[in-house]
C-alpha positions in Angstrom: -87.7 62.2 -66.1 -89.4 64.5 -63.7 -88.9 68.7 -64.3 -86.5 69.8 -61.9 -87.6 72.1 -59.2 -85.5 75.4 -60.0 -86.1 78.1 -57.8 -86.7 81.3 -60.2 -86.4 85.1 -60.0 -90.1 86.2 -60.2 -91.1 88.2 -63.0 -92.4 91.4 -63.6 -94.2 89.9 -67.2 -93.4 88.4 -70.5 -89.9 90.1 -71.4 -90.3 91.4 -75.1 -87.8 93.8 -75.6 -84.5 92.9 -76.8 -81.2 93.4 -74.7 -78.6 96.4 -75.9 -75.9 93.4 -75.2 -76.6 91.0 -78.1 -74.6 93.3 -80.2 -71.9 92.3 -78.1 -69.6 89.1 -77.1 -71.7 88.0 -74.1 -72.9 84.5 -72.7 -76.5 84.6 -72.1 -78.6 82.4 -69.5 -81.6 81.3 -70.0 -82.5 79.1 -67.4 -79.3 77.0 -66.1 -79.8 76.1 -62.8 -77.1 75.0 -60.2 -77.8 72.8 -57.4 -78.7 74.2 -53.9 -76.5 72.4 -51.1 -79.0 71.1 -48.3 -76.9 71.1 -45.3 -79.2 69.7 -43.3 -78.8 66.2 -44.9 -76.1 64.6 -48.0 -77.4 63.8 -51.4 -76.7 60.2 -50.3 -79.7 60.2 -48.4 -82.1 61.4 -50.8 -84.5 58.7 -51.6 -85.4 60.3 -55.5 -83.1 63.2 -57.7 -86.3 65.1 -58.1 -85.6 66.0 -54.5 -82.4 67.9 -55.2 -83.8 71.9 -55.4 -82.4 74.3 -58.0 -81.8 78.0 -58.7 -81.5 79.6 -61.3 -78.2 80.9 -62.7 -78.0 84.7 -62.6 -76.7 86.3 -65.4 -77.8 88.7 -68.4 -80.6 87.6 -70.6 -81.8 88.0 -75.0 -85.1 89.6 -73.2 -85.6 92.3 -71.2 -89.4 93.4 -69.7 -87.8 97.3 -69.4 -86.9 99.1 -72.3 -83.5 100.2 -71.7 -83.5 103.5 -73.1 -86.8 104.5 -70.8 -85.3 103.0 -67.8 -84.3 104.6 -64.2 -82.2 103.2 -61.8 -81.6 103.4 -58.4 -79.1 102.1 -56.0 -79.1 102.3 -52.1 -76.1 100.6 -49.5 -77.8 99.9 -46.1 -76.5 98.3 -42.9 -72.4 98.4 -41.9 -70.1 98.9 -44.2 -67.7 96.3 -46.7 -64.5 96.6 -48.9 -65.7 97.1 -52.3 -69.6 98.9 -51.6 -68.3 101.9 -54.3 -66.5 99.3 -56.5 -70.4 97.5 -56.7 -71.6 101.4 -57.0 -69.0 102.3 -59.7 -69.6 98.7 -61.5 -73.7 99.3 -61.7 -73.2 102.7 -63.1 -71.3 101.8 -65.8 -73.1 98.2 -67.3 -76.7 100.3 -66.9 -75.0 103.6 -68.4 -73.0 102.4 -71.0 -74.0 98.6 -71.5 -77.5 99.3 -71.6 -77.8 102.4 -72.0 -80.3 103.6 -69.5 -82.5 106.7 -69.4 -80.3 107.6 -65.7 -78.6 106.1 -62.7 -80.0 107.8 -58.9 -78.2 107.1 -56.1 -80.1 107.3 -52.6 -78.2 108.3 -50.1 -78.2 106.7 -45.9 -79.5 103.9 -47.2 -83.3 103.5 -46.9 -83.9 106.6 -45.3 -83.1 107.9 -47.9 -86.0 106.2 -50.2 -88.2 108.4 -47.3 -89.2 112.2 -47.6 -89.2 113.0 -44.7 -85.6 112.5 -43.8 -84.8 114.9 -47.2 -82.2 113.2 -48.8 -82.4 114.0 -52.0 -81.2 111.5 -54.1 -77.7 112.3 -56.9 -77.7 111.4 -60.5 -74.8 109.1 -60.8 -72.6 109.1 -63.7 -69.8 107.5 -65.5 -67.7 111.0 -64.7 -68.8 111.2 -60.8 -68.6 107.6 -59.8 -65.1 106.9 -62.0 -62.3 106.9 -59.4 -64.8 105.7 -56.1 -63.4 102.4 -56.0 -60.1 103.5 -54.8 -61.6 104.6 -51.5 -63.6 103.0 -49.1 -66.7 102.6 -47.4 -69.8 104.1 -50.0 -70.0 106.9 -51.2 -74.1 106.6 -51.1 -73.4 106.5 -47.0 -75.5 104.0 -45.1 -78.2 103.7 -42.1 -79.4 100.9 -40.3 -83.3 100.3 -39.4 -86.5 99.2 -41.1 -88.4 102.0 -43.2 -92.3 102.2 -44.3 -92.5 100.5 -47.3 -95.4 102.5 -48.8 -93.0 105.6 -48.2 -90.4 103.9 -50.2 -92.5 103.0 -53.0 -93.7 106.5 -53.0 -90.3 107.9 -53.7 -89.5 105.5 -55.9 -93.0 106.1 -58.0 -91.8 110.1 -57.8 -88.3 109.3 -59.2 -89.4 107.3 -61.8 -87.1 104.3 -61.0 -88.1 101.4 -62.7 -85.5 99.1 -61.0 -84.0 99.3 -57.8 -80.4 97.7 -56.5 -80.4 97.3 -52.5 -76.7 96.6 -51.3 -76.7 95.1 -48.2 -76.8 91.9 -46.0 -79.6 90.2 -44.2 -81.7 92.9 -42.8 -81.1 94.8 -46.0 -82.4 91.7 -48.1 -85.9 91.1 -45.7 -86.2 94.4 -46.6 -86.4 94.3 -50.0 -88.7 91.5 -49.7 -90.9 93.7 -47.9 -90.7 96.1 -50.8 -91.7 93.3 -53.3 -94.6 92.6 -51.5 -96.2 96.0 -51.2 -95.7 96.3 -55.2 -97.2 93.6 -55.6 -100.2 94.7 -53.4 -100.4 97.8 -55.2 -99.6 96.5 -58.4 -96.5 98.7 -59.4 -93.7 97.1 -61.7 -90.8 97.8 -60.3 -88.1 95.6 -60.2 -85.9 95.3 -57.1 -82.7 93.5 -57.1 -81.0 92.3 -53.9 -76.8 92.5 -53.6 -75.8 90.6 -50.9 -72.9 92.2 -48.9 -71.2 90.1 -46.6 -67.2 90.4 -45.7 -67.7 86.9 -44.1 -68.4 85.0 -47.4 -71.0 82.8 -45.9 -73.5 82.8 -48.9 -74.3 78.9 -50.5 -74.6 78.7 -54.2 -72.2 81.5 -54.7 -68.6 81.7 -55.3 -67.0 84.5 -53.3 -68.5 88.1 -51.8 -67.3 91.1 -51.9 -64.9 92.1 -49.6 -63.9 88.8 -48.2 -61.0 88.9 -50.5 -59.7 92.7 -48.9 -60.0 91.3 -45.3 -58.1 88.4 -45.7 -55.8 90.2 -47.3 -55.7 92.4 -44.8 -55.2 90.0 -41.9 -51.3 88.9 -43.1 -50.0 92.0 -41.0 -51.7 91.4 -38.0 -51.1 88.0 -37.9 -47.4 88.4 -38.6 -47.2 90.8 -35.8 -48.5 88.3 -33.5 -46.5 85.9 -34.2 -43.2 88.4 -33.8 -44.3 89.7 -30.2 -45.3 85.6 -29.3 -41.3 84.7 -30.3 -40.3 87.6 -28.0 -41.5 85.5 -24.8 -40.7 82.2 -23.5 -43.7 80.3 -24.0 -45.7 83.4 -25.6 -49.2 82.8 -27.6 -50.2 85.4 -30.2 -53.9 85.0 -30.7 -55.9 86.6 -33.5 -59.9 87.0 -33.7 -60.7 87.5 -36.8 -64.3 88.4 -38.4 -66.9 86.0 -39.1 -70.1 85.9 -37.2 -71.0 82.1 -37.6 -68.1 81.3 -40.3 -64.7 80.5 -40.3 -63.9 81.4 -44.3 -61.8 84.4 -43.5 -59.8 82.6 -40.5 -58.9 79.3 -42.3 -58.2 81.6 -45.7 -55.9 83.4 -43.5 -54.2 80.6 -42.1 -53.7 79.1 -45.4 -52.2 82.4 -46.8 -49.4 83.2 -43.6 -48.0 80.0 -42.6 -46.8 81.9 -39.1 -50.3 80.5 -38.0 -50.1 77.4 -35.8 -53.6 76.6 -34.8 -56.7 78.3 -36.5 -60.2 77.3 -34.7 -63.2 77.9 -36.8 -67.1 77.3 -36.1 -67.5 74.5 -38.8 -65.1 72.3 -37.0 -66.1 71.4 -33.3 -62.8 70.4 -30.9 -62.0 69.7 -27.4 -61.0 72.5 -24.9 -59.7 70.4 -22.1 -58.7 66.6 -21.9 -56.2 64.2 -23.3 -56.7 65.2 -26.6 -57.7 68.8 -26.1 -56.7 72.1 -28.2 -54.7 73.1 -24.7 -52.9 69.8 -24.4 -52.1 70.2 -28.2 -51.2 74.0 -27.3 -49.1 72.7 -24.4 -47.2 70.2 -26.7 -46.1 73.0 -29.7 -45.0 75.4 -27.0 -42.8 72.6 -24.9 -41.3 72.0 -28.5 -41.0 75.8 -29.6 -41.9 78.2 -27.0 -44.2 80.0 -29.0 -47.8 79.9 -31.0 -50.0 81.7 -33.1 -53.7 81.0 -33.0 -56.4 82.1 -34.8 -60.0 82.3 -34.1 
């Protein structure tokens, strides 16, 4: 059978040094992959398997290229904010800190601006003390900016600090950005490691299970909703409608029309439908208001 084309993380070199976590009860990966969902065409219509790409499986690993114990990290949160950015904070600081046992943990503060001199954010040493109780409040603690930054200044910081790996938390523009960054190291030969977080409330990433964040807002839709659909009941014929978040996707709508069974009708962009005509979403509409003189849509 033909190898399997897995998508890997790139290295920084041959990992040699052995992980603080063998020690303890955890499930290493060493090169699972899980399928990558095409949705451009099904499976069915692939002419050979070896067609089907792979990732890798993230996860910890026996071998490490950094020695723990002479390691710095750094986080930065760029770009709007999402339930659970301090939680993600609070959780890095503590597996690098107590896990592996890491030299430090810096935090960089408005996100890539501060990675940049001459904005003079100076970075904070975060520890297991300082970052303890931050995921009971919300946005980040870390703050955030939008907008692209000179990659040779931030690798300049980064060579001042010391940091030897580099967590960016943040969405799309956040993750081109951290491309950019790899790509300058690697013209200047520098091993640093940066690691990408997606942050998305919307939870419209393939190949993973669930973001951070999506879980809070749906959550946090069951009042709204049931508020609609008490001031729709108050009318004859009244229509509570909700717009919920999700750029492009409907995950947080149709999770929050599964959760509060007040909703009637819940439109999402995966699923195309009729406005007008004899089987239209206002004919439809029409019908369940005829019948109970009220609706609750969401969208």
């Amino acid at each position: 059978m033909k190898e399997l084309k897995i998508h890997r993380a790139e290295s920084l070199g041959k990992a040699t040094h052995d992980s603080p976590l063998q020690d303890q009860l955890v499930r290493f990966y060493e090169g699972e992959a899980v399928a990558s969902i095409d949705r451009t065409k099904e499976f069915s219509a692939l002419e050979r398997i070896e067609d089907i790409e792979y990732f890798e499986l993230a996860g910890p690993r026996r071998k490490l290229f950094f020695n723990p114990k002479d390691v710095t990290v750094g986080i930065v949160t760029c770009g709007g904010l999402c339930p659970g950015l301090n939680d993600v904070i609070r959780a890095l600081t503590f597996c690098s800190l107590e896990s592996y046992g890491v030299k430090r943990v810096l935090g960089f503060k408005y996100g890539y601006e501060g990675l940049v001199a001459k904005y003079y954010h100076y970075p904070i040493e975060l520890t297991t003390d300082n970052t303890d109780e931050i995921h009971e409040k919300g946005g980040t603690i870390l703050k955030s900016s939008r907008g692209r930054q000179d990659e040779d200044e931030i690798i300049n910081t980064l060579v001042h600090y010391g940091v030897n790996i580099l967590f960016t938390i943040g969405g799309d523009g956040t993750q081109r950005g951290s491309r950019d960054i790899v790509n300058k190291l690697k013209e200047r030969n520098i091993p640093i490691a940066v690691v990408g977080i997606p942050k998305t409330i919307d939870n419209d990433i393939s190949l993973i299970q669930r973001s951070f964040g999506f879980e809070t807002a749906v959550e946090s839709t069951w009042d709204i909703i049931t508020n609609a659909h008490n001031e729709a009941r108050a009318y004859r014929n009244g229509v509570g409608l909700v717009k919920l978040m999700g750029r492009e996707s409907g995950w947080i709508a149709a999770s929050a029309a599964l959760a509060n069974s007040a909703v009637n009708f819940c439109l999402v962009p995966e699923v195309p439908f009729d406005l007008h005509g004899p089987n239209g979403f206002l004919e439809v509409l029409e019908k369940r208001l005829r019948r109970k003189e009220h609706a609750v849509v969401v969208v």
